[in-house]
C-alpha positions in Angstrom: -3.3 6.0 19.0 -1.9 3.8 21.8 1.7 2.1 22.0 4.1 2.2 18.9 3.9 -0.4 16.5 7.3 -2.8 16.2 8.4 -1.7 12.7 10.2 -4.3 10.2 12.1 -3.2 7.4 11.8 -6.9 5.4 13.3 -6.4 1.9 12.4 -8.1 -1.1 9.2 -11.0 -0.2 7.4 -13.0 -2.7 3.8 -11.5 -2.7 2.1 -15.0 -2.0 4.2 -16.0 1.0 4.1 -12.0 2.6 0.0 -12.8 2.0 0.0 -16.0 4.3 2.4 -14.9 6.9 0.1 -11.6 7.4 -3.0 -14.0 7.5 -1.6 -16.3 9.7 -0.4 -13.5 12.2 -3.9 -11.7 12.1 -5.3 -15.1 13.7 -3.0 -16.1 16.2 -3.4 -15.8 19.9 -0.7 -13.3 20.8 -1.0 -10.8 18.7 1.7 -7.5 18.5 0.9 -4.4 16.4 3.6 -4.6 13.8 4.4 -2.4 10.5 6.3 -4.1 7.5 8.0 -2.1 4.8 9.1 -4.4 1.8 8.7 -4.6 -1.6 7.6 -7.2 -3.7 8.7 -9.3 -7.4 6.3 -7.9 -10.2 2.7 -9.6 -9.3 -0.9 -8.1 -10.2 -3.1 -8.4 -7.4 -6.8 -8.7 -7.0 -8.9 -7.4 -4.3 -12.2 -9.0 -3.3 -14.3 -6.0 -5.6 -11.7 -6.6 -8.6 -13.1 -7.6 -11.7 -10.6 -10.0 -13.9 -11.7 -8.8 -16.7 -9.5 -5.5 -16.0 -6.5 -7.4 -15.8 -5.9 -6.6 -19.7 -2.7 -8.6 -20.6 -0.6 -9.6 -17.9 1.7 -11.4 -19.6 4.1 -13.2 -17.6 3.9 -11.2 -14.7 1.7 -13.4 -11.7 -2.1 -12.8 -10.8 -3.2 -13.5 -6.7 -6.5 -13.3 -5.6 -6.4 -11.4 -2.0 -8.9 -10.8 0.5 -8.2 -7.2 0.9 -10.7 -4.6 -0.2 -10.6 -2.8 -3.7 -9.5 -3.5 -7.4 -6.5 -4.9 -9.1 -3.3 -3.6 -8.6 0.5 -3.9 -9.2 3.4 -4.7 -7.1 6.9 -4.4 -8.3 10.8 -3.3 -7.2 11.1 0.2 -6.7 7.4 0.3 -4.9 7.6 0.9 -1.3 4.3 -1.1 0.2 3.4 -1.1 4.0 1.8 -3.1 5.9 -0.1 -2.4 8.8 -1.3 -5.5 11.6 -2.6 -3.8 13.6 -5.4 -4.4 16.5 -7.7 -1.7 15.2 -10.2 -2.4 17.8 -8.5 -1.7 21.2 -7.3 1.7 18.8 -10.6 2.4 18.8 -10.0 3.1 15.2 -12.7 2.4 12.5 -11.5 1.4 9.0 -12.7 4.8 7.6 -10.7 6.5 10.2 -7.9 3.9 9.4 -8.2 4.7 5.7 -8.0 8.5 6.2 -5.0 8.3 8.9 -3.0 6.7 6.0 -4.0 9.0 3.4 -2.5 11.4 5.7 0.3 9.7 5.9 0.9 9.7 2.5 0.8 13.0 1.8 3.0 13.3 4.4 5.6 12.0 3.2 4.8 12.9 -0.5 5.5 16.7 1.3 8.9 15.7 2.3 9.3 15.4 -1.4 7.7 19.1 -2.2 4.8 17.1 -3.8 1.6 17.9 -3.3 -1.1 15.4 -3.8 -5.0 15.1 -3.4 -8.0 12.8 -2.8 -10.8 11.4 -4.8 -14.1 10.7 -3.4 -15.0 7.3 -3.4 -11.3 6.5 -4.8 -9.0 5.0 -2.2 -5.5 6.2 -2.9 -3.1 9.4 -3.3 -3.4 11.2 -6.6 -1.1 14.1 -8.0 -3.0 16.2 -10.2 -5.3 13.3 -11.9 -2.7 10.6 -11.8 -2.2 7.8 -8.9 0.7 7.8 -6.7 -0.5 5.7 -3.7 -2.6 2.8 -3.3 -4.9 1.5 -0.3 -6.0 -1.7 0.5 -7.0 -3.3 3.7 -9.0 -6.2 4.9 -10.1 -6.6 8.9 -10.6 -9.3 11.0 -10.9 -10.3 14.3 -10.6 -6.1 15.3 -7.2 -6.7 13.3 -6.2 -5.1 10.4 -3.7 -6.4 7.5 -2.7 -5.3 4.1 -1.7 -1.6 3.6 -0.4 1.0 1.3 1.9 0.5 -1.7 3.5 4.1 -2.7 5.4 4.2 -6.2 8.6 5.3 -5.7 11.2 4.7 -8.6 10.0 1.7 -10.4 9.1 0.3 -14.0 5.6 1.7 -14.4 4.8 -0.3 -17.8 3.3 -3.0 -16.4 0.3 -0.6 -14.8 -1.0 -0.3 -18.8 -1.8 -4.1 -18.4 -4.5 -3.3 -16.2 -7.2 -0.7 -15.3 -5.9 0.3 -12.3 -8.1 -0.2 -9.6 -10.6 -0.9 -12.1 -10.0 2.8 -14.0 -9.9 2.6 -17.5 -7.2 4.9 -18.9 -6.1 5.7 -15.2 -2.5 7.2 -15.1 0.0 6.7 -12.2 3.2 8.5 -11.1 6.0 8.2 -8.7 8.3 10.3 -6.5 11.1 10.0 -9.2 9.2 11.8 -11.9 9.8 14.9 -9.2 12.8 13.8 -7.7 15.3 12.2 -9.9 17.8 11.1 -6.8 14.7 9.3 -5.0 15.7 5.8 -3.6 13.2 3.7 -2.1 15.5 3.5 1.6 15.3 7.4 1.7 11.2 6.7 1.5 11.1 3.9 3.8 13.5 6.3 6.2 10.9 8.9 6.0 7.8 6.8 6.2 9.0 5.5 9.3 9.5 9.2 11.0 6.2 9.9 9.8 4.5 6.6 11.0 6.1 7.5 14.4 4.7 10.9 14.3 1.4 9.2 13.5 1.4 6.7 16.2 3.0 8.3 19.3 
């Protein structure tokens, strides 16, 4: 891949204004390859395949409709979720390529963690054994890619049994803290970013 994205560690961001700001970005004129790391408020989001009817109770916790691929999800402190703007076409990078880079990525980091972790065919996403660890969701346009990865990291994990994940009844998740109790999320965001260099250089 060509020149190194700008990277931007952002913090906490309300989901719905993160959404707008990424869509905005994707259509402007001057356009920079960027990579945000954040994490978001709990909010259950819906990708343009989700049905509603696998958000099961969601209580208080928000639902947004997105335009990025895939099922519903959740986003919550203590999740690390990247996003990648990114021009896709002068990459020369397809979204199935796109997709698979990242899963790489993923494990990747997941390593730096002595985890080892798997795909499922026709599943987007980083499993250990059969439980999800790692997310993937991505819409394109213009050549330009937006939304990204959300990787659980040390976070409240209840509000998952809400919804099928990604339209999985009975689908478990994990996160790094079940195998490393010291785990913060700016120790993962650290190593993402050595990764993501590695990946783009």
């Amino acid at each position: 891949m060509t020149k190194t994205p700008e990277f931007l560690s952002l913090g906490t961001q309300a989901y719905a204004d993160t959404y707008e700001q990424m869509r905005s970005l994707v259509q402007a004129k001057s356009f920079k390859d960027q990579i945000w790391l954040l994490e978001h408020p709990p909010v259950f989001t819906l990708g343009t395949a989700a049905d509603k009817a696998h958000v099961l109770n969601p209580g208080d916790i928000p639902v947004i409709q997105t335009d990025r691929g895939g099922e519903v999800t959740f986003h919550g402190p203590g999740q690390l979720v990247i996003y990648f703007l990114l021009d896709i076409k002068e990459k020369k990078l397809g979204p199935k390529a796109l997709v698979a880079n990242l899963q790489n990525l993923i494990q990747n980091i997941l390593k730096n963690y002595s985890i080892e972790s798997s795909f499922i065919e026709g599943a987007p996403g980083v499993y250990v054994e059969d439980k999800k660890i790692a997310s993937i969701g991505f819409r394109i346009s213009k050549g330009r890619s937006y939304h990204g990865i959300s990787l659980n990291v040390n976070m409240d994990l209840a509000p998952f049994s809400l919804i099928n994940p990604c339209g999985y009844e009975g689908l478990e998740v994990t996160q790094i803290s079940h195998f490393d109790s010291n785990v913060t999320l700016e120790d993962v965001e650290s190593v993402a970013i050595k990764e993501m260099h590695t990946l783009f250089s």
